[in-house]
N, C-alpha and C positions, 0 to 999 in steps of 0.2 A: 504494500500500500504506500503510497505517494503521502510525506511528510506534507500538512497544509500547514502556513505559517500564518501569523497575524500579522499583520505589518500595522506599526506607531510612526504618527506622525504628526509634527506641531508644526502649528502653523506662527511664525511669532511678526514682531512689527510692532513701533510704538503705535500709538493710539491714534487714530483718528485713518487707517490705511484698509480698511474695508474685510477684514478679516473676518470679524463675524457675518459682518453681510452675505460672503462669497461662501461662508461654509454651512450658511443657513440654507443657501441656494442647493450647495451639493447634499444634503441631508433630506432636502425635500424631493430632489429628482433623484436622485441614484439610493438615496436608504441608504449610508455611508452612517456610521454610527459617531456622533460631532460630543467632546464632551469640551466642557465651558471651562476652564480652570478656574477664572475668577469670576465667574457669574451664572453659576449653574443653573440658577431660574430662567433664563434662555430659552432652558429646554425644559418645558413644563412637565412631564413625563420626567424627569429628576428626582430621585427618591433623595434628594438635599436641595429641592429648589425653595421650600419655607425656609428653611435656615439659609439659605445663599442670599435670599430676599431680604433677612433680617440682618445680614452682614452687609450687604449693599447699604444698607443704611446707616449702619454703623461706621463704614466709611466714606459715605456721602459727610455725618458728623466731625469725623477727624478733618474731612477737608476742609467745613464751614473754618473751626477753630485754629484751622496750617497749625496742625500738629502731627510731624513725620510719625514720629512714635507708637503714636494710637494709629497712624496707618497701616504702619507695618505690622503691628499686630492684628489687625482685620487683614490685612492681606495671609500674613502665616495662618489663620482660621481658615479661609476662602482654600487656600492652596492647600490644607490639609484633605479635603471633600477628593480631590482630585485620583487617589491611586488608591479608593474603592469602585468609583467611577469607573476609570480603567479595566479594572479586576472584573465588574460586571458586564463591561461590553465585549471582553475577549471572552469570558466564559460561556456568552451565547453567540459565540463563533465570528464577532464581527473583526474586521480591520477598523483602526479607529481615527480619525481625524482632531487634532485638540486645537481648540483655540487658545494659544497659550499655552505654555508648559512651565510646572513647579521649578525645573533647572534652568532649562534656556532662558527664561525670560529673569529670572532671581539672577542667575550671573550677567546679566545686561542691567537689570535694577537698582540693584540692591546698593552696591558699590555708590551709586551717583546719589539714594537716599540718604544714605550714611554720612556723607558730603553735604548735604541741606540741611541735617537733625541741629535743631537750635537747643537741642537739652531737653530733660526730662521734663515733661510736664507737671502742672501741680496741682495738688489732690483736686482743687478746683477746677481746674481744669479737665480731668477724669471727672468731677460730681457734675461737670457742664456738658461732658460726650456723652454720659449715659443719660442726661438728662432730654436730650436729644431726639433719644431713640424711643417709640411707640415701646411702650411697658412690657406688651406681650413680646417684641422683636428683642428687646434687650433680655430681658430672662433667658432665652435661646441662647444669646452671647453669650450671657455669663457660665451659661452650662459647657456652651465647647470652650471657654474658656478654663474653665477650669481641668476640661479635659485635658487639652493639652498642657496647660502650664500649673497645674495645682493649686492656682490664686485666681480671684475676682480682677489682682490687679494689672491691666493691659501691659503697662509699663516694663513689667518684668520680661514678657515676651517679647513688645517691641523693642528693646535695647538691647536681648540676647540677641537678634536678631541683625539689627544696626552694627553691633560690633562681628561679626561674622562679614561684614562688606568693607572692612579693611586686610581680607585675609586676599592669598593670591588667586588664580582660575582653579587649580589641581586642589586646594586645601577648600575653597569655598564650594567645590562640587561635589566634595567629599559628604562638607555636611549637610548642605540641603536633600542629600539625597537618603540620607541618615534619617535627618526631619522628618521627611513628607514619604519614606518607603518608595522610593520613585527612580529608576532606572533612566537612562537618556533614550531619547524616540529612535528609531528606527531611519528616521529622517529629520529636518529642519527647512521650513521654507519660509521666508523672509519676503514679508510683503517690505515694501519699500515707497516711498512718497518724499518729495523735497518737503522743510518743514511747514514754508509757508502755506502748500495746500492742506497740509496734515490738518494744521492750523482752523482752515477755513471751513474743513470736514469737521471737525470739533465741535464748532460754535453754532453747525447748521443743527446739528443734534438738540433733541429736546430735553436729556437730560442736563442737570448741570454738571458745568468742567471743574476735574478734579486740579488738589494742588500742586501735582506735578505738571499739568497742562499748560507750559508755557513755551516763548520762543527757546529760549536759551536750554530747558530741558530737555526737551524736542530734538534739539541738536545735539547734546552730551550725548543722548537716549540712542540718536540714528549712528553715531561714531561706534560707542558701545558695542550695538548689534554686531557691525564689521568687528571689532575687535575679541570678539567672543566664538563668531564663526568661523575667521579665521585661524582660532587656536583649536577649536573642536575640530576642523577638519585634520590640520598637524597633529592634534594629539590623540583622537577619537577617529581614527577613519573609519571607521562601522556606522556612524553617522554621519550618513548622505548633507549634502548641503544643500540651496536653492536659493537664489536670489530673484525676485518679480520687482521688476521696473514696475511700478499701477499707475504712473502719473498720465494720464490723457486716455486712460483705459479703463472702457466698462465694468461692470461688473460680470455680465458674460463672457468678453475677452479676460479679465482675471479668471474665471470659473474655470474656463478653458486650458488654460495655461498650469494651473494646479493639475487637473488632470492630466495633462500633456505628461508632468514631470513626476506623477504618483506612478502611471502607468511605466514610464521607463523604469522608473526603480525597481516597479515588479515584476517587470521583464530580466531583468538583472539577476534580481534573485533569486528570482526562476530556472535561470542557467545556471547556480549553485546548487540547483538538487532542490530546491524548495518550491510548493506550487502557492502561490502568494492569490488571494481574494480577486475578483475582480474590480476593480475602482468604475 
């Protein structure tokens, strides 16, 4: 019998470069199994889309107050959801598509967070994010809070976490992947946007923009990305790479182009003895 393999693949990109759009598209036409890393309510069928809901909002509040801290520990919440996710969608035999990944995207992040954090917040400031949040949303928090961190207080989590982003690529991948139970994807495809359009894509949105949404972030954020894929490819060649120009391209012409470069890989693979999903 003919080994079938799963094939992982994240799709990463700062913000505003149409990644959920384009993966919401292949979810609906191909049945491609899409999981959200930082926003699993996405996908309403998410056995964590009440609790992703309730962290969206939790850090919609860190950003009202620009406090790094409380963000990053809503995002280590958010990104913990992700490698049961995973674990469910390969065990009913799917290939998986992620928007966002707990590694790729924390080693493009996290570093440049760490680089903004103005210091520990104060209790009031904690008594003003939970204050923030809808009663029932915030009780949710506090329970995966304490799951993972054994305290009520965020703080503890987001400054473990901050100080983990002055470490280097090989020692901070070490631990994130310790963290979150999370292996590196299969592939990496990089949507890509100059940042003034990113920009422009941002503000057309109806949610509001978060407090790393700016120019100068933007920019750090798009460096970043190069500077992390080009160390994974040197140092991880098991993960495939991808770079997507999106700048003056549809969303169909992006849909397209994913496909184009899922299907090569699993032609690829294929020639190694593996018979890989069809995308």
């Amino acid at each position: 019998m003919t080994d079938r393999r799963k094939m992982r693949i994240a799709v990463a990109g700062m913000d505003g470069t149409g990644k959920t759009t384009v993966l919401r598209r292949i979810h609906a036409k191909d049945g491609i199994a899409v999981i959200h890393a930082m926003r699993a309510h996405e996908d309403p069928a998410s056995p964590f889309a009440e609790l992703s809901t309730a962290l969206a909002g939790a850090s919609a509040a860190a950003d009202a107050l620009g406090q790094v801290q409380l963000k990053i520990a809503v995002l280590a919440m958010h990104l913990s959801l992700y490698t049961p996710a995973e674990q469910l969608a390969t065990r009913q035999g799917w290939s998986v598509l992620a928007d966002r990944h707990p590694l790729i995207d924390s080693l493009a992040y996290l570093p440049l967070f760490t680089r903004a954090d103005a210091g520990a917040p104060s209790e009031a400031d904690v008594d003003a994010w939970w204050a923030r949040q809808e009663p029932g949303a915030a009780e949710a928090v506090r329970d995966r809070l304490r799951t993972l961190s054994g305290t009520e207080d965020p703080r503890l989590l987001g400054a473990e976490l901050l100080r983990w982003g002055t470490k280097s690529l090989p020692e901070l991948l070490g631990l994130l992947s310790r963290q979150f139970d999370v292996t590196l994807p299969d592939g990496v495809v990089l949507f890509d946007l100059p940042v003034h359009e990113a920009l422009r894509r941002i503000r057309e949105r109806t949610r509001d923009s978060e407090l790393h949404e700016t120019v100068s972030f933007l920019r750090a954020i798009r460096r970043r990305y190069d500077v992390v894929l080009d160390w994974l490819s040197e140092e991880h060649p098991a993960t495939a790479v991808h770079r997507i120009d999106c700048s003056g391209r549809s969303v169909d012409e992006v849909t397209g182009l994913v496909r184009d470069v899922t299907a090569t890989w699993s032609l690829r693979q294929g020639r190694r003895g593996a018979r890989l999903d069809t995308w």
